[in-house]
C-alpha positions in Angstrom: -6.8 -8.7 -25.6 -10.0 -6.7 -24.5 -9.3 -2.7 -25.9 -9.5 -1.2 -22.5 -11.6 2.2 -22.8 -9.8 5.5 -21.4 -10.3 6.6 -17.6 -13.2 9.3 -18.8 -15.3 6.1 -20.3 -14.4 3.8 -16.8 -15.4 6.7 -14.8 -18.9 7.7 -16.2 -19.7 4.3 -17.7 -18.0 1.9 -16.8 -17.3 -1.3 -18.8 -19.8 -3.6 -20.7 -18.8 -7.0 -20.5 -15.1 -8.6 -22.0 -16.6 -11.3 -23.2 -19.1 -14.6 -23.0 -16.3 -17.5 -22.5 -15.9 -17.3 -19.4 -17.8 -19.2 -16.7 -17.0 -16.6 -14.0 -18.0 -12.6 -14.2 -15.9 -10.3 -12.5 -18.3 -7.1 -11.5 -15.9 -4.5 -10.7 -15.6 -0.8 -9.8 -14.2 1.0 -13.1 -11.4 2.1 -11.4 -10.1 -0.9 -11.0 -10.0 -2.0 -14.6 -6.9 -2.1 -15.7 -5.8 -3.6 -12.9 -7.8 -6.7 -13.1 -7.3 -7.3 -16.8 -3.4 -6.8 -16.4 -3.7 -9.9 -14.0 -5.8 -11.7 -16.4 -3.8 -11.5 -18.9 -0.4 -12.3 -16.9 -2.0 -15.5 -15.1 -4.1 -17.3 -18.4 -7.4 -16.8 -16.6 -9.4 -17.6 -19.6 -12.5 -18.7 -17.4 -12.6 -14.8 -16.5 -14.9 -11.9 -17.9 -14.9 -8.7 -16.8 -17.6 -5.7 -16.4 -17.3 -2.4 -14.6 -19.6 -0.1 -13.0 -19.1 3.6 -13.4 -15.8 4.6 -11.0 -17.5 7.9 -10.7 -19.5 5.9 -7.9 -16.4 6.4 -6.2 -17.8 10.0 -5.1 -21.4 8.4 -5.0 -21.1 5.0 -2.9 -25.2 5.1 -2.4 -25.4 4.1 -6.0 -23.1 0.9 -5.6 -25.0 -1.5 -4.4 -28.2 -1.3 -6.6 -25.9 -0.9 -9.3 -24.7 -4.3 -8.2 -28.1 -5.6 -7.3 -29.5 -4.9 -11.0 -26.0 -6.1 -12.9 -26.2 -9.4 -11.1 -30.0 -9.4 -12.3 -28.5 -8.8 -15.5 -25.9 -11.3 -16.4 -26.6 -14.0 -13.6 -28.0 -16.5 -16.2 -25.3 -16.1 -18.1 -22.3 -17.3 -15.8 -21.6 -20.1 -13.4 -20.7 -17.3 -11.2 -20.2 -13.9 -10.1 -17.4 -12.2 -8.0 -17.9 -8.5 -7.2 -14.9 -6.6 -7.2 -15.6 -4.0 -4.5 -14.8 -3.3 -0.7 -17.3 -1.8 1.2 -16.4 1.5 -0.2 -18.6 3.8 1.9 -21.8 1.6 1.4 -21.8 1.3 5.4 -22.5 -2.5 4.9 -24.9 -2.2 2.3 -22.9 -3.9 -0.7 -22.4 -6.8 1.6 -26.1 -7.3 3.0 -26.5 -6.7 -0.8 -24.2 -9.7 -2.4 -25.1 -11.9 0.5 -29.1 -11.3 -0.7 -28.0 -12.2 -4.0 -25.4 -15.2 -2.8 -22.5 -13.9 -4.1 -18.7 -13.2 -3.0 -17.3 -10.3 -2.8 -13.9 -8.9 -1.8 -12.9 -8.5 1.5 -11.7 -5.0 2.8 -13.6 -1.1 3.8 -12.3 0.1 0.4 -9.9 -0.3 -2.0 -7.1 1.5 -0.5 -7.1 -1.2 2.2 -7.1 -4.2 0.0 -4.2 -2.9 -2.4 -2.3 -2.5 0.9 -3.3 -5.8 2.3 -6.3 -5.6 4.5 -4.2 -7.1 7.6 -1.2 -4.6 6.8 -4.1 -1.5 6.6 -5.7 -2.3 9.3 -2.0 -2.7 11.2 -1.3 0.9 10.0 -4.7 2.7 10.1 -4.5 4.2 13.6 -1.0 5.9 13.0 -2.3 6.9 9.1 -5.7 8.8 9.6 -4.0 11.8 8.1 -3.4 10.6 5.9 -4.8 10.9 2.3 -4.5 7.8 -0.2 -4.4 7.9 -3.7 -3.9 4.8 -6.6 -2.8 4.7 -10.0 -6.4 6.0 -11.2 -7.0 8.2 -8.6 -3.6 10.0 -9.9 -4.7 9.7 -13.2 -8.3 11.5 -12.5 -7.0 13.4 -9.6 -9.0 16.8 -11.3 -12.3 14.7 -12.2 -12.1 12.6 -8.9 -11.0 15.2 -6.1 -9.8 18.5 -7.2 -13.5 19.3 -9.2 -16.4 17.2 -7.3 -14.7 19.3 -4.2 -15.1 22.5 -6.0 -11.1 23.8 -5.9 -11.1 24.5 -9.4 -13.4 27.3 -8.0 -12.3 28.2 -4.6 -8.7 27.3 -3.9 -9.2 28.6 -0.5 -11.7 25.8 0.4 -8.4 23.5 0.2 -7.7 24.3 4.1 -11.0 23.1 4.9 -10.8 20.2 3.2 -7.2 18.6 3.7 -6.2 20.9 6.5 -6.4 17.6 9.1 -4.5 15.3 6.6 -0.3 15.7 6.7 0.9 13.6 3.8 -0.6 11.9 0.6 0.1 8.4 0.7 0.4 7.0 -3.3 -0.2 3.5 -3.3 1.2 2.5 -6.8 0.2 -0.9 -8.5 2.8 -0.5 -11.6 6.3 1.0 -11.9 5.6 4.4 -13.6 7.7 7.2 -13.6 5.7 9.5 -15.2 2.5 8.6 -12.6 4.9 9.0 -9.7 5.5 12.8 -10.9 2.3 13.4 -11.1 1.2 11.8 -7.3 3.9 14.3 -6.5 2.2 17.4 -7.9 -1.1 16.3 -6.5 0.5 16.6 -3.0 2.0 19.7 -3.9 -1.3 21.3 -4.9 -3.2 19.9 -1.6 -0.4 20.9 0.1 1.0 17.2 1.8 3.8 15.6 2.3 4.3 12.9 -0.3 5.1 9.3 0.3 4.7 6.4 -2.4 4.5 2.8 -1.5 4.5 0.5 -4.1 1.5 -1.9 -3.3 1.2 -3.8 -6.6 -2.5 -5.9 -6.7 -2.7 -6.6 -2.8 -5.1 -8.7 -1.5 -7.1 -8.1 -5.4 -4.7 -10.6 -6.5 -5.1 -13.4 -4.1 -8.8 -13.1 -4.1 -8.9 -13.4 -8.1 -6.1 -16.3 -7.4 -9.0 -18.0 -5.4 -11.6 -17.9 -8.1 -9.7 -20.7 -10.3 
């Protein structure tokens, strides 16, 4: 089993490659890789590899899709094929005009929070949810890194109004059963000052379109 690195590493660096067995590579967001390894390891997906791009390009989505364009460059020769494991996630349709340059797939969805919900579900829900805030299992995790510092409320606390004073509640989409993570999506609502509501999401459509790659 690949030694995953900690959430610091996934955000600033992201992942180097799990491997050279596999005949597909799985280009993924950092934040996403646990995630994708815990369903390679429950389904026997030996033909998988996986390597991340820094999840810190969560806050920076302009660097996404050269990121892609040059790891494709990269390790293209290397694999029979290449599955990007991002949405859209505030490229404004550049990660797609990107991966259909390069003639590869990528998965469906405007961002993650969509596609952990299932994409039809989200986009059933959006209009009576636009206030509210979404977080997953590593956006709890690296709520200060992710939110609470790039926003500057270490610093200013009073800037939180400003920020979050549209949103009502903080919507936790969880992917495991963790107690502990659950306390803490609470205390991140409690500092931004939302109501808190956690909806068990598991993998989403992430799942079915990893399913598809066999």
């Amino acid at each position: 089993m690949t030694q995953l690195p900690d959430d610091s590493t996934l955000a600033q660096s992201g992942l180097a490659p799990t491997g050279s067995t596999g005949r597909v590579l799985l280009l993924a967001c950092g934040a996403l890789a646990r995630e994708i390894l815990d369903l390679i390891k429950l389904n026997n997906w030996s033909h998988m590899d996986l390597t991340c791009l820094p999840a810190i390009f969560h806050i920076h989505p302009e660097k996404i899709a050269p990121a892609v364009r040059d790891a494709v460059a990269k390790h293209r020769d290397s694999y029979d094929d290449i599955f990007v494991v991002y949405a859209d996630c505030g490229t404004g349709g550049q990660l797609q005009t990107t991966c259909d340059d390069l003639g590869v797939k990528m998965i469906a969805g405007p961002h993650c929070y969509s596609f952990f919900e299932g994409n039809e579900r989200f986009a059933q829900i959006a209009e009576d949810e636009f206030t509210a805030f979404y977080l997953t299992d590593f956006l709890v995790r690296q709520f200060d890194a992710f939110i609470i510092k790039p926003m500057g409320l270490d610093r200013h606390p009073e800037l939180r109004d400003m920020y979050f004073g549209n949103y009502e509640k903080l919507v936790y989409q969880a992917q495991t059963n963790d107690p502990a993570l659950t306390e803490k999506a609470k205390d991140c609502a409690d500092r931004l000052g939302l109501a808190f509501e956690r909806r068990f999401t598991g993998y989403g459509d992430m799942a079915t379109a990893l399913e598809a790659l066999k």
